[in-house]
C-alpha positions as CSV (number, residue, x, y, z in Angstrom):
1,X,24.1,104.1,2.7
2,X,22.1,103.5,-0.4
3,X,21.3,100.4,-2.1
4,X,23.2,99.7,-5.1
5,X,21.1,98.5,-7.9
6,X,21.1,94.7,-8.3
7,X,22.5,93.7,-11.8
8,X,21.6,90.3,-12.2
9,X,23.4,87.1,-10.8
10,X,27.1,87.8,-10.8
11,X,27.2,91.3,-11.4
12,X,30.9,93.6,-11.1
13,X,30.0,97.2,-12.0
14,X,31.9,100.2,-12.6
15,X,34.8,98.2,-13.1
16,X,38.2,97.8,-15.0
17,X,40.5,95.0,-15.9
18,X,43.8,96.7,-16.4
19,X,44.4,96.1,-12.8
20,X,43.0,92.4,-12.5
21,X,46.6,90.4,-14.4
22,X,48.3,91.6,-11.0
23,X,45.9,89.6,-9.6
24,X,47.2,86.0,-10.1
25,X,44.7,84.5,-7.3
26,X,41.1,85.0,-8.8
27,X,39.8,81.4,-10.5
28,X,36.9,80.3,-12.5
29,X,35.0,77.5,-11.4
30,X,32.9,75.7,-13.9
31,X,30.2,73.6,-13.6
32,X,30.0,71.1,-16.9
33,X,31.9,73.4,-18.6
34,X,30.5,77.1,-17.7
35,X,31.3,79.3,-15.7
36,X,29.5,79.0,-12.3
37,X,31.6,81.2,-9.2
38,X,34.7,82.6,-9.2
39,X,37.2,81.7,-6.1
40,X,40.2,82.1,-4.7
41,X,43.7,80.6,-4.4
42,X,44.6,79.8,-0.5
43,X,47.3,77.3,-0.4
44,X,48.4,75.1,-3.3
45,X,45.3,72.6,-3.5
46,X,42.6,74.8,-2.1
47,X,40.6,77.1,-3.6
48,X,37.8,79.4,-1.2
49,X,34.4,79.8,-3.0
50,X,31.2,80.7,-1.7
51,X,28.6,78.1,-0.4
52,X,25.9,79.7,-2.2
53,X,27.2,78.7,-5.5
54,X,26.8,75.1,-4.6
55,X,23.6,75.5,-1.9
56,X,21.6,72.9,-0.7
57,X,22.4,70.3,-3.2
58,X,25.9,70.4,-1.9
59,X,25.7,67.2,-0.1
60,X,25.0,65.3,-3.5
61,X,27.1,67.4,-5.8
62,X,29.5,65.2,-7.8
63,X,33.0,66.4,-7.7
64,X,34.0,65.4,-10.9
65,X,31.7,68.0,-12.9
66,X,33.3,70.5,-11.6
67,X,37.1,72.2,-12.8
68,X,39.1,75.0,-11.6
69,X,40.5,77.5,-14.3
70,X,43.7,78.8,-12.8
71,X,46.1,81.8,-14.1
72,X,44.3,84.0,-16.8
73,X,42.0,87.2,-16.6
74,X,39.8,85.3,-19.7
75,X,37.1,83.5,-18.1
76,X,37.7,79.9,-20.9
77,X,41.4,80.3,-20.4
78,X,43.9,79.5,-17.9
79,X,44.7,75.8,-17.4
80,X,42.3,73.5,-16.0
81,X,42.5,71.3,-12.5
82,X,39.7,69.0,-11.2
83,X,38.2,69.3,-8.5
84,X,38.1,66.5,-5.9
85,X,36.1,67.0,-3.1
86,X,33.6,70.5,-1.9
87,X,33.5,70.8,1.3
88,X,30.3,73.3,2.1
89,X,30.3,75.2,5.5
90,X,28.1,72.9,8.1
91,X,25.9,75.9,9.6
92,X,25.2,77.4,6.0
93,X,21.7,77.5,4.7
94,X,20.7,78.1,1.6
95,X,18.4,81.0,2.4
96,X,20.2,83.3,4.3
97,X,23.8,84.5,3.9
98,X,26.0,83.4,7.3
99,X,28.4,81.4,7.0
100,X,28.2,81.7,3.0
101,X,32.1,79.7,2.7
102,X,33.1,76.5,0.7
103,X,36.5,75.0,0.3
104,X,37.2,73.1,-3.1
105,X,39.9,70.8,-2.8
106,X,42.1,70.8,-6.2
107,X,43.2,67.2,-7.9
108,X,47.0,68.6,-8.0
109,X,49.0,71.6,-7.2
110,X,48.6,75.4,-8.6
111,X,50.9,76.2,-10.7
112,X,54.4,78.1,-8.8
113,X,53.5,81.3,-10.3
114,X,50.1,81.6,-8.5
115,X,50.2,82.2,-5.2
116,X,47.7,82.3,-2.7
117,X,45.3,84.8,-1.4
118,X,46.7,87.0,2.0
119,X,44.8,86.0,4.8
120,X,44.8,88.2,7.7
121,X,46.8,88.0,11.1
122,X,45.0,87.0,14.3
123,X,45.9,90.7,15.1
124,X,44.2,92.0,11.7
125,X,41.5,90.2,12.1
126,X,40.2,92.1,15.3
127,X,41.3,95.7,14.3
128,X,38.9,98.1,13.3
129,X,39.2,98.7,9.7
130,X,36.5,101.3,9.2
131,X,37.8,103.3,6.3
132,X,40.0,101.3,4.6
133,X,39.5,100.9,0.8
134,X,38.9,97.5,-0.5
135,X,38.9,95.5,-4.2
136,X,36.6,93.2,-5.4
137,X,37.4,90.8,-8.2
138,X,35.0,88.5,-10.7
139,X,34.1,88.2,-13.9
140,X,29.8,89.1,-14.5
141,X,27.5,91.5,-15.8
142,X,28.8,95.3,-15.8
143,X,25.4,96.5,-16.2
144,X,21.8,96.1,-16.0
145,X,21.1,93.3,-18.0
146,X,24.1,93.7,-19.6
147,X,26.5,90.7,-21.3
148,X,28.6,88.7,-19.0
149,X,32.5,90.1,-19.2
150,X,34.9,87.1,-20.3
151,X,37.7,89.1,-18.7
152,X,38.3,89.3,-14.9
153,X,37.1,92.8,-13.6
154,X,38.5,94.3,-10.8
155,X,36.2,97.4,-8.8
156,X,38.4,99.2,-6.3
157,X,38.3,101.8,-3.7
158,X,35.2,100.3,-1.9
159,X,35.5,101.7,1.7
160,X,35.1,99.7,4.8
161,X,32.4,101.0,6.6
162,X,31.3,100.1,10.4
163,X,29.0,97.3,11.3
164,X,26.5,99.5,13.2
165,X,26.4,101.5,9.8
166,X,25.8,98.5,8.1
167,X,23.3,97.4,10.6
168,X,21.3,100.8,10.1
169,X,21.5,100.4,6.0
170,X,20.1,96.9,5.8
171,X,17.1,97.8,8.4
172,X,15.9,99.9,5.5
173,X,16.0,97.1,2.9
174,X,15.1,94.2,4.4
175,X,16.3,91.3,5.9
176,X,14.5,88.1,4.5
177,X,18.1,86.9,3.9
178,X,19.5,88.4,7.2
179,X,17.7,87.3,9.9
180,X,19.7,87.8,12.6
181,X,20.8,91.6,10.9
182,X,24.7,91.9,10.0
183,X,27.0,90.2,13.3
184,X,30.3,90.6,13.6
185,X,31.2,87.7,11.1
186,X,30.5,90.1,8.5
187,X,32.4,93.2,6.4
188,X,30.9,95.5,5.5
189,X,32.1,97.6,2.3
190,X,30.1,99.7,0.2
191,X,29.6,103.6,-1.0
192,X,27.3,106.0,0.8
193,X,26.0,107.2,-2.2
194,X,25.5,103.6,-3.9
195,X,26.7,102.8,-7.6
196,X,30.0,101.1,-7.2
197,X,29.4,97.3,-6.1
198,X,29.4,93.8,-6.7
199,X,26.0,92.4,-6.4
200,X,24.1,89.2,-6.9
């Protein structure tokens, strides 16, 4: 597979928003105000983020700086809900990418008409889903040093591809971040020819 071009922190390329309103489970979280990671909706007070966003300073992070914009494709609207506590995977660190999870615990409830993300069966989880097209959501740069969009982008039919593939891909550019090379903890999506991606 070939490397996409990085565009900058919080890049969605080749992307389209006319899908993203049927996607009612994407949020903003903002840091003092702007926009730091997006997230996403999985029960009625939690919202999944990556740990990344928050790294190593995680542990001293006050809670109350941050808010969760809920319920709009424009990145400054939606209505707002506090955040309370961020809870940081225990095995992350912040210079490599396993276990890249944090949970957000919300001040009160989502809203009805949100609903949560669908998570995967125990069944699911194990099957081999080589092949199967994907969607990634975010707001972020659509090009090279481009303008951040202020509407939630949506890039879709990104194609599962095997973990040995994977493996062999990232062999040939690097691994500073990936140690240990791709395990099974990871999924792997991604075009042979490169170009359609949502990079950091």
């Amino acid at each position: 597979m070939k490397q996409s071009t990085p565009l900058g922190n919080g890049m969605v390329g080749f992307s389209d928003n006319s899908r993203a309103r049927d996607c009612p489970r994407e949020v903003s979280i903002k840091e003092n105000g702007k926009h730091l990671c997006g997230g996403s909706i999985i029960d009625k007070t939690h919202v999944l983020s990556a740990a990344h966003c928050f790294g190593s300073r995680s542990s001293i992070l006050d809670p109350s700086h941050f808010v969760v914009h809920a319920g709009d494709i424009e990145l400054f609207s939606g209505y707002p809900i506090n955040v309370t506590k961020i809870l940081v995977h225990e095995k992350y660190n912040d210079g490599q990418n396993y276990n890249d999870i944090a949970i957000l615990t919300l001040e009160k409830e989502i809203h009805p008409y949100l609903h949560p993300i669908c998570l995967p069966s125990p069944e699911l989880s194990v099957r081999n889903l080589a092949g199967a097209n994907t969607s990634m959501l975010g707001w972020g740069h659509t090009s090279y040093r481009g303008k951040m969009t202020s509407k939630l982008q949506i890039v879709a039919d990104i194609p599962v591809v095997t973990t040995e593939n994977c493996r062999q891909a990232y062999r040939r550019v690097g691994r500073s971040r990936l140690p240990r090379g791709i395990t099974n903890d990871f999924i792997c999506a991604g075009l042979e020819e490169g170009g359609k991606d949502a990079c950091q």
